[in-house]
C-alpha positions in Angstrom: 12.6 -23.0 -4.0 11.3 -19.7 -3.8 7.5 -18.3 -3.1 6.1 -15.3 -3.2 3.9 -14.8 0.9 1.1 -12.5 0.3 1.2 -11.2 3.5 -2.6 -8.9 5.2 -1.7 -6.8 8.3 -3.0 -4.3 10.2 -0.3 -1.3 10.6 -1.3 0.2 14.0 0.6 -1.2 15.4 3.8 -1.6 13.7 6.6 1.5 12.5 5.6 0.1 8.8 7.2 -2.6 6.5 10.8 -2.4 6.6 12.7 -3.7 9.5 13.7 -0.5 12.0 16.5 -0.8 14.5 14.2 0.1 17.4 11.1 -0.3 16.5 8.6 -3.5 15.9 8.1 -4.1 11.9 5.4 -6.3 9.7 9.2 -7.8 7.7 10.6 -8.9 11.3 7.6 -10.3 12.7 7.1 -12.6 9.9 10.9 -12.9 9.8 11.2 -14.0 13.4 8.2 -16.6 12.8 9.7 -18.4 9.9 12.6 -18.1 12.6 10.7 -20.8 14.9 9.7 -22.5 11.8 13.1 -23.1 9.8 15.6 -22.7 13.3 17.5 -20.1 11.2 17.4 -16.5 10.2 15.3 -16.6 6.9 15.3 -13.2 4.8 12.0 -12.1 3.3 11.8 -9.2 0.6 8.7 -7.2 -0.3 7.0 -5.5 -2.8 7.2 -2.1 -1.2 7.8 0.0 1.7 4.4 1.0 3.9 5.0 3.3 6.4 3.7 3.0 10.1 0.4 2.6 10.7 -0.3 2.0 6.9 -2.5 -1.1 6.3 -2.7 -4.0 3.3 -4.9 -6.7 2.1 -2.3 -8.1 0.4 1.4 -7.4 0.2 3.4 -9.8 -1.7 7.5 -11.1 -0.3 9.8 -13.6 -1.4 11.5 -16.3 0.1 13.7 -18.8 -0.7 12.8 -21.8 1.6 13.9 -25.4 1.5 10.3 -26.9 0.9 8.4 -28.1 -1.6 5.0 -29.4 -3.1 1.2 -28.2 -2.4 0.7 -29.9 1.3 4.3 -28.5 2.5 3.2 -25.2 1.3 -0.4 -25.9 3.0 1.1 -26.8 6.4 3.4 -23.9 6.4 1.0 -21.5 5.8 -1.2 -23.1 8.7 2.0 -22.9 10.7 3.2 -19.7 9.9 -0.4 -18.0 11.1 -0.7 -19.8 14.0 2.7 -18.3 15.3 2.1 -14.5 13.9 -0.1 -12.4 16.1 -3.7 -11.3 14.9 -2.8 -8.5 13.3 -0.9 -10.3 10.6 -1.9 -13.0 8.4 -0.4 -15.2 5.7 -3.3 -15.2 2.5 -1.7 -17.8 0.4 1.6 -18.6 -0.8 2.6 -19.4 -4.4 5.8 -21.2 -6.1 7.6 -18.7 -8.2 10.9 -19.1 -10.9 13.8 -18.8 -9.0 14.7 -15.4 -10.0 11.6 -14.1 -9.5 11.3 -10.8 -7.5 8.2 -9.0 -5.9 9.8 -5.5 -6.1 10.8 -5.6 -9.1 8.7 -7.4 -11.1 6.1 -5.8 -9.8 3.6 -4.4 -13.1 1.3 -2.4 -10.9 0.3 -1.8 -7.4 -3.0 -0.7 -6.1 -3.9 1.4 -3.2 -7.4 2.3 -1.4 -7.9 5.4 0.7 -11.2 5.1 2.8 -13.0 8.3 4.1 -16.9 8.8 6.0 -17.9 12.2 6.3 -19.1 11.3 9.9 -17.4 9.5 12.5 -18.7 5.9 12.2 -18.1 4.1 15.2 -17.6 0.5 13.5 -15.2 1.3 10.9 -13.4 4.5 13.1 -10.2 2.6 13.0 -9.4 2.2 9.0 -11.8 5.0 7.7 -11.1 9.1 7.9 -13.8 11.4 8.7 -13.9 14.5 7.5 -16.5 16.3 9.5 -18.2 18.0 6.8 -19.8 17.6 3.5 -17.3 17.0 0.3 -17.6 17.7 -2.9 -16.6 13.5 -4.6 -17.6 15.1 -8.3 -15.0 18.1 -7.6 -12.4 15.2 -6.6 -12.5 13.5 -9.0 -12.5 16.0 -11.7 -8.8 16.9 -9.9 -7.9 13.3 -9.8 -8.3 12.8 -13.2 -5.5 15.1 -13.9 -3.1 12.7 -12.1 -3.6 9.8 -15.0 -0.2 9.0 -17.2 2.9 9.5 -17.1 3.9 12.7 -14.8 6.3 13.7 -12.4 5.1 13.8 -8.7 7.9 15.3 -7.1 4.9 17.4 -5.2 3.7 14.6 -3.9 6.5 12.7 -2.5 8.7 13.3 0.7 12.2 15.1 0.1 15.3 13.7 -0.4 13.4 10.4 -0.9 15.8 7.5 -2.2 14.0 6.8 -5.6 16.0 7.2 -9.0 13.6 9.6 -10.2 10.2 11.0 -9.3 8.0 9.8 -12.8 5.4 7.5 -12.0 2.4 6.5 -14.7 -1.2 6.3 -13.0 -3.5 4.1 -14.6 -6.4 4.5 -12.5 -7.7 7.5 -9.8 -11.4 7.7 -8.3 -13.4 8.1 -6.0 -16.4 6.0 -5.6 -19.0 4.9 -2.6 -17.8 2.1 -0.9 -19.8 -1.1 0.0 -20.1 0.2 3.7 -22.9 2.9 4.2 -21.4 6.4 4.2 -18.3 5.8 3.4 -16.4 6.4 0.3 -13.4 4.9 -1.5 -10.4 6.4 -3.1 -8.5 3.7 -5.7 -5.5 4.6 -7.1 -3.5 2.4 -9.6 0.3 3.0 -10.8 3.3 1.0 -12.0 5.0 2.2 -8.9 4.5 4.7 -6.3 6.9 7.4 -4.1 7.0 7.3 -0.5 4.1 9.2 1.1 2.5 10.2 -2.6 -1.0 8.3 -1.9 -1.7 10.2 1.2 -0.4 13.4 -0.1 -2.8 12.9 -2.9 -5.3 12.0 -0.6 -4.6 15.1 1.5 -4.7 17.5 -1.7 -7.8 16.1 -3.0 -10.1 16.5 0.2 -8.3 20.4 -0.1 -10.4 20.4 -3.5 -13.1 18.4 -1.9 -13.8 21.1 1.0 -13.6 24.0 -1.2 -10.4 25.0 -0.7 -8.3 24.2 -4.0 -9.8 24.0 -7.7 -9.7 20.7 -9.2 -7.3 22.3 -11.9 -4.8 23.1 -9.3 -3.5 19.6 -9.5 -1.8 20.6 -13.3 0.2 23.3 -11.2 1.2 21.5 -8.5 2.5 18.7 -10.9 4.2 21.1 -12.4 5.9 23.2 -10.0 7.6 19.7 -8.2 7.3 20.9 -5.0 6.2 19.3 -2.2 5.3 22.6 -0.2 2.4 23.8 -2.8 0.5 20.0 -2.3 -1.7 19.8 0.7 -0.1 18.2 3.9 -0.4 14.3 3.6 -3.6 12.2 5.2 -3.4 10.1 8.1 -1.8 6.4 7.2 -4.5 4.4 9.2 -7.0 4.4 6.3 -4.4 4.0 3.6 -4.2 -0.2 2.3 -2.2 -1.7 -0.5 -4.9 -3.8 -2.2 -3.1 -5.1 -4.7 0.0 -6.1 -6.2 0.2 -7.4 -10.4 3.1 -9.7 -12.0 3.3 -11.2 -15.1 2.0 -14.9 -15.3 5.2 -16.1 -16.2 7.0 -15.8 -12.7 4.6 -18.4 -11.5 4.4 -21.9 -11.6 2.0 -23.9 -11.5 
């Protein structure tokens, strides 16, 4: 049978999602625990690559496992967190078609970006400060110049492995987060490049502090280089939220 794990971590300490050859991972620590579980290597596939120190509430994977019905699935979820450290932690875990795949079936995927223009000492460790006053209207004026169907060469990392660089944005704001002082960036897409939230990020805090126009977002699109976009945010604030698939993979 296969599920889908919809997996929470905490990225500090980890050199991202995908397993590294020297390095500990979020995909081999829950590997190695279905590991103990099964008493054989068990493969896992997600949604998306994270890089290292990059956050998510919620990052789907599939598996094919040898288990079936709602108090199997219970137990192994109870029994899968009580072997994974803190920082990681199994959310729920839900029966999907056989062929069902959470890369590529993937509809959309949503990302938050947090930043505090003052160092907060209770959220420090998942939210930027930017040490001065920025201009959220000016922001989001450029980020609305990121919605539909563009290339974002500019804000991807070179030589990255993806077909092409077109990516359709849905949804890109800023907006005050529940947390006093600290404000929220949302950013929805059918899929994203590697590094283009946090060199989005990084480019829109330029326009924030004064430094860019909002309009400069139309050239930088349009030039498709990464050297005219601003140098990328840090990853510690950055969290896949969300991850959307039609209904039909699912059963119920």
């Amino acid at each position: 049978m296969r599920y889908f794990l919809y997996i929470a971590f905490n990225g500090a300490a980890y050199a991202g999602w995908q397993r590294q050859p020297n390095a500990p991972s979020i995909q081999q620590t829950v590997e190695e625990a279905l590991e103990v579980l099964f008493k054989k290597e068990v493969p896992i596939l997600g949604a998306g690559r994270t890089d290292a120190g990059v956050n998510a509430y919620e990052l789907p994977a599939h598996v094919d496992l040898p288990i079936e019905g709602a108090e199997k699935i219970h137990l192994l979820r109870r029994s899968l967190n009580g072997i994974l450290p803190r920082d990681i932690y199994i959310r729920d875990i839900k029966q999907v078609t056989d062929s069902a795949h959470a890369r590529f079936d993937a509809t959309e995927r949503t990302y938050y970006y947090f930043v505090a223009q003052e160092k907060d000492p209770f959220v420090g460790p998942f939210v930027l400060p930017t040490f001065q006053k920025v201009d959220f209207e000016a922001m989001n004026r450029a980020a609305a110049l990121l919605l539909g169907t563009q290339d974002f060469t500019s804000f991807t990392k070179l030589h990255n492995d993806a077909n092409h660089n077109r990516c359709t944005v849905l949804n890109a704001c800023w907006q005050e987060a529940s947390w006093p002082g600290v404000w929220l960036f949302s950013i929805t897409a059918n899929r994203f490049l590697r590094n283009m939230v946090r060199a989005i990020v990084g480019t829109l805090l330029e326009v924030g502090k004064g430094k860019m126009e909002p309009e400069v977002i139309n050239d930088i699109l349009q030039q498709k280089d990464r050297c005219v976009a601003a140098a990328s945010a840090k990853p510690y604030p950055l969290f896949l939220q969300k991850v959307t698939y039609p209904k039909e993979i699912f059963i119920h």
